[in-house]
Z-matrix of the N, CA and C atoms (Angstrom, degrees):
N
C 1 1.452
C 2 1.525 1 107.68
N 3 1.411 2 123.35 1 116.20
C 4 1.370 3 131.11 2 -166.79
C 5 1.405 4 90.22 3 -104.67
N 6 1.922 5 128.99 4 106.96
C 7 1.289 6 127.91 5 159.33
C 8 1.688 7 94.59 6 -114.45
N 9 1.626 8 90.41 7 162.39
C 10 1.491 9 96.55 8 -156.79
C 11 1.817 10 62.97 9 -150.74
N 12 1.919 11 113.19 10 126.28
C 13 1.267 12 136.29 11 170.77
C 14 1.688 13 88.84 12 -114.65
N 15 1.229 14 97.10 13 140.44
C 16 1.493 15 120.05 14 -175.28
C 17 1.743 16 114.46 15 -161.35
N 18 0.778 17 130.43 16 -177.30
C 19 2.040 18 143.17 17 -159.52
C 20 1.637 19 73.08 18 -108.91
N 21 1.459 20 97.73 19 141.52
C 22 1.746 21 121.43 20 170.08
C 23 1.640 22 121.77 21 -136.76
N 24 0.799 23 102.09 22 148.80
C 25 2.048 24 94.23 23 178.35
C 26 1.254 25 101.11 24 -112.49
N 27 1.685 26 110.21 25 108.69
C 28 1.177 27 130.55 26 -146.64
C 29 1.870 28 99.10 27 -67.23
N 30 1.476 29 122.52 28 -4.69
C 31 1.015 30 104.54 29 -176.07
C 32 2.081 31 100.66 30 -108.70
N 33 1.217 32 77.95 31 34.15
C 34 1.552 33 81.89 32 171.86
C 35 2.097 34 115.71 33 -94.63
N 36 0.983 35 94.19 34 142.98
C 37 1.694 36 105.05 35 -163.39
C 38 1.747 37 112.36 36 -34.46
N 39 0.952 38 91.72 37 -51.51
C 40 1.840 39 119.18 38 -170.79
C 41 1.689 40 100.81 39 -51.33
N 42 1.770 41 104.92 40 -64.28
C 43 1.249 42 124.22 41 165.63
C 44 1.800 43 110.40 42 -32.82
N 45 1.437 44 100.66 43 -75.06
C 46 1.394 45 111.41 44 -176.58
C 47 1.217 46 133.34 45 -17.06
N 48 1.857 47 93.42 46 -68.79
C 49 1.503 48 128.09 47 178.07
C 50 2.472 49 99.02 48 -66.22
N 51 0.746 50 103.80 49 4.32
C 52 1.528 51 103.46 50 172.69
C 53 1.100 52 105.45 51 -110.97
N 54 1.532 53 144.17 52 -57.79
C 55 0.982 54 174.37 53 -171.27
C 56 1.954 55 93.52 54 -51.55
N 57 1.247 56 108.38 55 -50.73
C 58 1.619 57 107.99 56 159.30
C 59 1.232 58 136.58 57 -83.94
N 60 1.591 59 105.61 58 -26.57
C 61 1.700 60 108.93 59 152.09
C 62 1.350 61 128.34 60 -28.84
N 63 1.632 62 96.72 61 -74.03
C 64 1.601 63 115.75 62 141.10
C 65 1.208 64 112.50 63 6.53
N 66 2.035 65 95.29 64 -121.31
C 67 1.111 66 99.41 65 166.24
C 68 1.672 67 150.54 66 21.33
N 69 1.606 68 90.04 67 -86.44
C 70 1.395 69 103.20 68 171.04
C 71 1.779 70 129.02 69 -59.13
N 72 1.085 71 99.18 70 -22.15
C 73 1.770 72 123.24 71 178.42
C 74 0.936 73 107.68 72 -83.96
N 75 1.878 74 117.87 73 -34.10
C 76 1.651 75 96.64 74 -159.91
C 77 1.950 76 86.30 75 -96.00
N 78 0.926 77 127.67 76 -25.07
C 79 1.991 78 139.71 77 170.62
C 80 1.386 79 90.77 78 -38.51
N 81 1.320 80 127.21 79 -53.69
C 82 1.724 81 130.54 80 -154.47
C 83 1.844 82 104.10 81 -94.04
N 84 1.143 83 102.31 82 -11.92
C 85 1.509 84 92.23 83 175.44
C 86 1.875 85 114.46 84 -136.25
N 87 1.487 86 106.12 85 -1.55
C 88 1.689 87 102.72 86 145.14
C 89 1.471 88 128.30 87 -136.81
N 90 1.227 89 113.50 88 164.87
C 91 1.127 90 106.08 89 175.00
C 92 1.728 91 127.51 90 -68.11
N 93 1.519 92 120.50 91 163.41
C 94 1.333 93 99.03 92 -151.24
C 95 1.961 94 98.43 93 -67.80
N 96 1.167 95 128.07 94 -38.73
C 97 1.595 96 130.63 95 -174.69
C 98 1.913 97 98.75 96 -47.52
N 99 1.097 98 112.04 97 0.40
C 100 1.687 99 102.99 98 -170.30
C 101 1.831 100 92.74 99 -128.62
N 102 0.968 101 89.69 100 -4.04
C 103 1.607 102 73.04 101 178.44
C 104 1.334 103 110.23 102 -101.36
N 105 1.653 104 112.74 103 139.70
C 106 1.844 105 95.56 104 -168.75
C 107 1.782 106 79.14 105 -153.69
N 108 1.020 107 109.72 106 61.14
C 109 1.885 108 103.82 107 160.07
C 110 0.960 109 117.26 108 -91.92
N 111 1.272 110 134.42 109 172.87
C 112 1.769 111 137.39 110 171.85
C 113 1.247 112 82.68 111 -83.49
N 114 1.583 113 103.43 112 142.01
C 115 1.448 114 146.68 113 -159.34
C 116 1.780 115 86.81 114 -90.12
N 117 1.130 116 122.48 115 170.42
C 118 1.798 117 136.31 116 170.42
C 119 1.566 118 102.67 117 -108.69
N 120 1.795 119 90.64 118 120.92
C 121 1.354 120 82.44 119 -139.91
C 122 1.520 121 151.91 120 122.90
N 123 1.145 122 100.14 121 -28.98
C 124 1.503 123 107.15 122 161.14
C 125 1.082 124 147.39 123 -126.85
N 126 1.420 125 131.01 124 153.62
C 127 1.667 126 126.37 125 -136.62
C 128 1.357 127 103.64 126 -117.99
N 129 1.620 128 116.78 127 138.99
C 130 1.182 129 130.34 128 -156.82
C 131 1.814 130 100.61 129 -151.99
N 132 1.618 131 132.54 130 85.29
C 133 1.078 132 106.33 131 -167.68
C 134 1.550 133 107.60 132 -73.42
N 135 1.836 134 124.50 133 -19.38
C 136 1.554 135 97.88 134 170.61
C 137 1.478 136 122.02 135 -58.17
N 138 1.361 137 106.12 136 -44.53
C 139 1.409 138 109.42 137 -154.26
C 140 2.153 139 103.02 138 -43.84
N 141 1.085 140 86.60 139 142.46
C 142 1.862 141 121.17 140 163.37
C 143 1.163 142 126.41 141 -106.91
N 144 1.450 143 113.07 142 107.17
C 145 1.548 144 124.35 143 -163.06
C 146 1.230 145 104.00 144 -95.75
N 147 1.132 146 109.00 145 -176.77
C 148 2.031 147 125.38 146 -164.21
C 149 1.600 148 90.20 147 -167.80
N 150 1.392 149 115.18 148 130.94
C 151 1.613 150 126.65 149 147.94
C 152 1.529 151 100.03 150 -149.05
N 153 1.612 152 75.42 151 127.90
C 154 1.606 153 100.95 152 175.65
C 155 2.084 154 97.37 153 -91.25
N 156 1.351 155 98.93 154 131.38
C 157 1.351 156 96.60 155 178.07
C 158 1.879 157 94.03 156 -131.74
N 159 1.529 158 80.79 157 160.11
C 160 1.955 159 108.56 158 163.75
C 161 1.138 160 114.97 159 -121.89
N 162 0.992 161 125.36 160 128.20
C 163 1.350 162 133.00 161 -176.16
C 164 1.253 163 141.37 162 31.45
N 165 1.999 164 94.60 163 45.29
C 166 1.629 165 121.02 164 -147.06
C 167 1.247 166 135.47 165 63.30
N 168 1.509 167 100.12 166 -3.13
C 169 1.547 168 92.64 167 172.54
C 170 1.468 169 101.66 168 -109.96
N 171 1.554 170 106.81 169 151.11
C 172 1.923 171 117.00 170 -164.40
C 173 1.385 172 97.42 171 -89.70
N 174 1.480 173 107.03 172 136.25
C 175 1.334 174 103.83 173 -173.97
C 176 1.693 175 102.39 174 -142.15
N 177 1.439 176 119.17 175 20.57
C 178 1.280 177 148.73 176 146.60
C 179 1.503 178 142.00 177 166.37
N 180 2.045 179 118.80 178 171.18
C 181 1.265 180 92.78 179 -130.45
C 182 1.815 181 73.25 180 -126.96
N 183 1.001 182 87.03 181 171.20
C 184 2.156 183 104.66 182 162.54
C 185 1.019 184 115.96 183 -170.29
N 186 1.076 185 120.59 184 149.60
C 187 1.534 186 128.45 185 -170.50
C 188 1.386 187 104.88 186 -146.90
N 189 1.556 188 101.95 187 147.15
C 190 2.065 189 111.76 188 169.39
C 191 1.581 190 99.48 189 -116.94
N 192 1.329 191 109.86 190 128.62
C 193 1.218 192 132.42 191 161.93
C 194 1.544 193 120.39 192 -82.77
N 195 1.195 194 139.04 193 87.58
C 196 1.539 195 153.21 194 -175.98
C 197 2.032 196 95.07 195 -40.16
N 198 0.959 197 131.58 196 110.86
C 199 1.730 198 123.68 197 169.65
C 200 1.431 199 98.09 198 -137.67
N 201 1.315 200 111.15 199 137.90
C 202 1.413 201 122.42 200 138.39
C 203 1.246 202 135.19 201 47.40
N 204 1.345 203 102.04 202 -22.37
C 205 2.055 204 100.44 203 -173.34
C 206 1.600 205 109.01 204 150.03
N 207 1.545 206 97.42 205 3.91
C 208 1.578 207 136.07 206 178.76
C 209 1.891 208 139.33 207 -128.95
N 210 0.824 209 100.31 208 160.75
C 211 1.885 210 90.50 209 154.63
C 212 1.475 211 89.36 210 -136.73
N 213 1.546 212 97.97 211 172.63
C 214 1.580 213 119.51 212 -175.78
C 215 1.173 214 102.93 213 -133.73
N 216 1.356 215 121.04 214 128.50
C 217 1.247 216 137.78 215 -170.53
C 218 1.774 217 96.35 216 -89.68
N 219 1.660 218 127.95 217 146.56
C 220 1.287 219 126.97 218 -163.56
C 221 1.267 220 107.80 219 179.57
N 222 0.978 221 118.95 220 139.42
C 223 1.925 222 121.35 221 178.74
C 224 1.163 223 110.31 222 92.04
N 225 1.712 224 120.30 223 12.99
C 226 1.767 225 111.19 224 -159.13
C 227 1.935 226 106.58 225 -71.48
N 228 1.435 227 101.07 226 130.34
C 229 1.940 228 75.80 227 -161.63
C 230 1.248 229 87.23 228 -170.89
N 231 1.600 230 122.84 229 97.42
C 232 1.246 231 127.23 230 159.96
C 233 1.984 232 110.17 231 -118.48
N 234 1.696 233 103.67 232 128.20
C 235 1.118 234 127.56 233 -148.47
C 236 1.875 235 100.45 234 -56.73
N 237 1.679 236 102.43 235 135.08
C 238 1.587 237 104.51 236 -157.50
C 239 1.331 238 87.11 237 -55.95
N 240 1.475 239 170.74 238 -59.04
C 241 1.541 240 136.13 239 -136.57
C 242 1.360 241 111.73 240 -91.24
N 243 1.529 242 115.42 241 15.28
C 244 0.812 243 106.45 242 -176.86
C 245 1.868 244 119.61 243 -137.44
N 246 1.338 245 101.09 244 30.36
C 247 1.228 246 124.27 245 177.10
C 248 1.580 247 117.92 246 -77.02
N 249 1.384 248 115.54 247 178.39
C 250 1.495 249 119.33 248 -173.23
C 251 2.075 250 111.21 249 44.02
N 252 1.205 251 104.56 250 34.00
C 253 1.639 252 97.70 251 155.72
C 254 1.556 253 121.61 252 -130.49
N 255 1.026 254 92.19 253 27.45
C 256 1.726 255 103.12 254 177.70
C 257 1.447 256 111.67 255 99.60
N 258 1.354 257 130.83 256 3.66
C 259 1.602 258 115.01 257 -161.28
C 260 1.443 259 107.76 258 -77.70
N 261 1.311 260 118.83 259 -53.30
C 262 1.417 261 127.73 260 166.11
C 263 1.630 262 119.38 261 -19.94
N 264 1.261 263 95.10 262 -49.41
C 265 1.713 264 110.62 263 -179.87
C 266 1.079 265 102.65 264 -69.25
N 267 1.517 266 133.09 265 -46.88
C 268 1.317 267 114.34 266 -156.11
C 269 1.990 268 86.77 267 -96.49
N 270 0.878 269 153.42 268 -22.04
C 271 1.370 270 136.99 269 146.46
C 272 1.330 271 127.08 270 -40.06
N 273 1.052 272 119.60 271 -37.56
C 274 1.606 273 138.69 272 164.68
C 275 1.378 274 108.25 273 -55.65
N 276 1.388 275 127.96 274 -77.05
C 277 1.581 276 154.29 275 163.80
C 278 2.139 277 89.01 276 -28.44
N 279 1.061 278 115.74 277 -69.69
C 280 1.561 279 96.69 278 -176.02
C 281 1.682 280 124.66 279 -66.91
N 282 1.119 281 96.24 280 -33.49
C 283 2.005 282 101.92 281 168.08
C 284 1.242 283 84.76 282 -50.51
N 285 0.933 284 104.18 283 -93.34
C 286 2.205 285 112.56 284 -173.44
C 287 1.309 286 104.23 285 3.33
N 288 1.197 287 113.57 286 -80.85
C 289 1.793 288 138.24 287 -165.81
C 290 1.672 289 107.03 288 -48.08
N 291 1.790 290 101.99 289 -60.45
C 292 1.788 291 102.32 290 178.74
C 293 1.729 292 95.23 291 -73.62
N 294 0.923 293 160.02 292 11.58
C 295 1.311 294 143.12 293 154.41
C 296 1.703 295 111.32 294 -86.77
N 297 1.217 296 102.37 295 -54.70
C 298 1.625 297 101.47 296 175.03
C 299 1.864 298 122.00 297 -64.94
N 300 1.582 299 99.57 298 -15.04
C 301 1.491 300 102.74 299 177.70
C 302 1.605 301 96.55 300 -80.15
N 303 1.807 302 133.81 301 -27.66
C 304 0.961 303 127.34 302 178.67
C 305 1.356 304 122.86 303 -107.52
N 306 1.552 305 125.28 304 34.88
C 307 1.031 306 158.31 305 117.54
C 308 1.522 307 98.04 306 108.52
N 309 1.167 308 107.64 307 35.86
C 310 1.610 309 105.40 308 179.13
C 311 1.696 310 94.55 309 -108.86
N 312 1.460 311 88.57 310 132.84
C 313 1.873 312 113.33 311 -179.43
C 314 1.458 313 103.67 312 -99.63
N 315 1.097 314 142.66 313 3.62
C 316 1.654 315 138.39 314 156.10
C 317 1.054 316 148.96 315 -114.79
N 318 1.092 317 147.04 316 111.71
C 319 1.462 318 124.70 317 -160.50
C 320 1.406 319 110.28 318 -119.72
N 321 1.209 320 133.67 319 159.60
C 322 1.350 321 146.16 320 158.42
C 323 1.619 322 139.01 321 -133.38
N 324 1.258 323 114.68 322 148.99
C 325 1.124 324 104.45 323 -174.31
C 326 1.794 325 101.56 324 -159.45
N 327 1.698 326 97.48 325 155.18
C 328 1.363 327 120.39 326 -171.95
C 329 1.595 328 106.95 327 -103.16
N 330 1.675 329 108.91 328 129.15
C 331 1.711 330 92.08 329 177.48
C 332 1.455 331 85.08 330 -150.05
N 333 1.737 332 127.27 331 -157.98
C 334 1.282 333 132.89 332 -171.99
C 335 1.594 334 97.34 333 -133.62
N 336 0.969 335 110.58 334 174.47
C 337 1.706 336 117.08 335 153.12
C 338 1.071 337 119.61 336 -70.32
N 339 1.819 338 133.74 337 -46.05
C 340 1.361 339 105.29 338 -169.90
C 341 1.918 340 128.82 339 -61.22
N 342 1.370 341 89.07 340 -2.36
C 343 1.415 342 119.94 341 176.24
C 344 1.717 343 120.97 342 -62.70
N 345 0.935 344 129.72 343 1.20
C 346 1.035 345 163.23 344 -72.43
C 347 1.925 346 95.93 345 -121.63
N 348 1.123 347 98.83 346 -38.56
C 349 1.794 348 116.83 347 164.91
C 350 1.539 349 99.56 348 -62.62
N 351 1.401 350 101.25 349 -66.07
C 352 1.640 351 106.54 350 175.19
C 353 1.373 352 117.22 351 -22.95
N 354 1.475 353 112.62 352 -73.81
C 355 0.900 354 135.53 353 -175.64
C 356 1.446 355 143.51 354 -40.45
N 357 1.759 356 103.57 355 -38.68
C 358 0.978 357 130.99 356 100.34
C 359 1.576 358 145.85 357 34.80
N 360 1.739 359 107.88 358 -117.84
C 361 1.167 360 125.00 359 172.86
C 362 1.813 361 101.85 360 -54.85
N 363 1.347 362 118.86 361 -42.97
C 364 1.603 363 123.07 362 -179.87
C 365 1.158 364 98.78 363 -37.17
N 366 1.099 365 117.23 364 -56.51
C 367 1.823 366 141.71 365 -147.03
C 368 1.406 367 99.12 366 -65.04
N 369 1.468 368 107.20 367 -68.76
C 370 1.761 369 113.20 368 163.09
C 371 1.275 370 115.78 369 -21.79
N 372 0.975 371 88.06 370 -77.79
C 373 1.609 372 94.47 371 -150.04
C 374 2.002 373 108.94 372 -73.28
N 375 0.895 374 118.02 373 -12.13
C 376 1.813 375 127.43 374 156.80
C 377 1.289 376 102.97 375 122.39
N 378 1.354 377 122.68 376 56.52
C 379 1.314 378 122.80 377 141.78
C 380 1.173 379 145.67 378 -87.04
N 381 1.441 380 145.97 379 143.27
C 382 1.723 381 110.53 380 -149.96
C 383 1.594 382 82.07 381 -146.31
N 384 1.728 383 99.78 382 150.39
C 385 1.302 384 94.18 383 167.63
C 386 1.311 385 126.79 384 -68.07
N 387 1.378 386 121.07 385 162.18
C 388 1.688 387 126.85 386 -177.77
C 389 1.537 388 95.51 387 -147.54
N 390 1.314 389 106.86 388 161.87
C 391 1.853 390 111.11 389 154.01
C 392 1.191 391 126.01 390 -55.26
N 393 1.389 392 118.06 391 173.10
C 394 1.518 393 139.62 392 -169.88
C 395 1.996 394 81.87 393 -63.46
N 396 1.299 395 112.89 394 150.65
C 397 1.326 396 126.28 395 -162.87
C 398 1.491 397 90.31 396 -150.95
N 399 1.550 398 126.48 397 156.50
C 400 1.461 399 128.89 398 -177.68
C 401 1.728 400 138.04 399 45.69
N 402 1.153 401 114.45 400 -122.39
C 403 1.596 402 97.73 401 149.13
C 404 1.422 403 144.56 402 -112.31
N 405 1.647 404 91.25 403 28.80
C 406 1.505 405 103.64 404 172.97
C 407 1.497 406 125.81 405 -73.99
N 408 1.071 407 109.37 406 173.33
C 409 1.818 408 92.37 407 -159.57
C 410 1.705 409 80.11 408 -143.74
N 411 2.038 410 102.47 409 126.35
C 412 1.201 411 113.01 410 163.20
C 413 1.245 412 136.59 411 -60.47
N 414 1.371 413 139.78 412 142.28
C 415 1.326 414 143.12 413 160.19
C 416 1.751 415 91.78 414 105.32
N 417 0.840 416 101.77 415 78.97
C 418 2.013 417 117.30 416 -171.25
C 419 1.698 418 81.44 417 -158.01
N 420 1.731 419 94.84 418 172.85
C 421 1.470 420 109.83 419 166.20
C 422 1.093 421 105.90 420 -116.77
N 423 1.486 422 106.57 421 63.18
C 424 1.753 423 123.16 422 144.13
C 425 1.758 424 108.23 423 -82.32
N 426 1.248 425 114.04 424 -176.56
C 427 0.978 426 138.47 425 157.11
C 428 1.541 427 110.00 426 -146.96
N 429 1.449 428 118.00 427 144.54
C 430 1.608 429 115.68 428 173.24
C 431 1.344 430 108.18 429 -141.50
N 432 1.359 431 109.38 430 142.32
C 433 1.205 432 113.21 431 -161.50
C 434 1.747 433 103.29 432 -133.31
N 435 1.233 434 122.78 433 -177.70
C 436 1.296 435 139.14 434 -150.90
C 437 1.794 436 138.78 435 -146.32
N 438 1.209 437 113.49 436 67.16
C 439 1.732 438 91.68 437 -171.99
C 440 1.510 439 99.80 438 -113.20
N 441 1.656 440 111.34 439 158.52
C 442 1.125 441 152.09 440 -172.40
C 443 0.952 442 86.12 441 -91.27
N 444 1.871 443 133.58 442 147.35
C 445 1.358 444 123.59 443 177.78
C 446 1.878 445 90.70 444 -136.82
N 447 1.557 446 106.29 445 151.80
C 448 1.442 447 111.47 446 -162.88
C 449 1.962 448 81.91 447 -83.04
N 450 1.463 449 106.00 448 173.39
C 451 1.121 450 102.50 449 -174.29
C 452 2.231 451 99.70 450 -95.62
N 453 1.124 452 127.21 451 172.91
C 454 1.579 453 112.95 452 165.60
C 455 0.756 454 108.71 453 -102.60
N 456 1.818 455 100.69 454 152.97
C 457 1.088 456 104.49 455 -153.91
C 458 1.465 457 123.33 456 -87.35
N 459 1.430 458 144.69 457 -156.03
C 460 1.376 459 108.49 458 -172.48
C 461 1.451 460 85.25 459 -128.50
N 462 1.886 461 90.42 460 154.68
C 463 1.944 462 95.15 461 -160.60
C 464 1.494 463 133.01 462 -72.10
């Protein structure tokens, strides 16, 4: 499986059509007060996109949200038949990278339990739970979680 993660302009087609994949998945497994993805469709000049593609076609998305004393991890979304082969990670692994190239050491992010792979790979790789952070509001079936990011190193 040849995926190639690269920077996307989230209002690009490929993007889009994921971005409603999404969507539609996260509608069927929360309620609407818990669902908080970028919409298909909507414009964010911080946000920093990620599409992981195969053979040019995008088959998932991630994004870093620039906040406050943070980034926010968002868009994490590699297409269900095609989960458990690493793509997630390596979408994850580039948020990481454009956050630490823009000198932010924290990251966060909002997900649920039925998410549960998700949840998961977070876990791996050193994300830890924390409280509701920004304008999320505790006692929902969110979960939010937390990593410290090492700084890179210099070349």
């Amino acid at each position: 499986m040849g995926i190639e993660v690269s920077r996307a302009d989230v209002a690009d087609e490929g993007v889009q059509a994921c971005l409603a994949e999404s969507a539609a998945l996260m509608a069927a497994l929360f309620p609407p007060e818990d669902n908080h993805g970028i919409a298909p469709g909507a414009e964010d000049p911080e946000l920093c996109m990620f599409a992981a593609r195969e053979g040019g076609r995008v088959i998932g998305t991630a994004a870093m949200a620039p906040r406050d004393g943070y980034g926010e991890v968002k868009a994490m979304f590699v297409s269900p038949g095609l989960q458990g082969h690493g793509i997630g990670a390596q979408l994850l692994a580039a948020v990481e990278d454009e956050a630490r190239a823009r000198g932010i050491d924290c990251l966060r992010l909002e997900t649920g339990a039925p998410l549960a792979a998700a949840c998961r790979l977070y876990r791996k790789v050193g994300y830890r739970d924390r409280a509701a952070f920004g304008e999320y509001a505790d006692g929902t079936t969110s979960i939010f979680m937390e990593k410290t990011l090492t700084p890179l190193s210099p070349p």
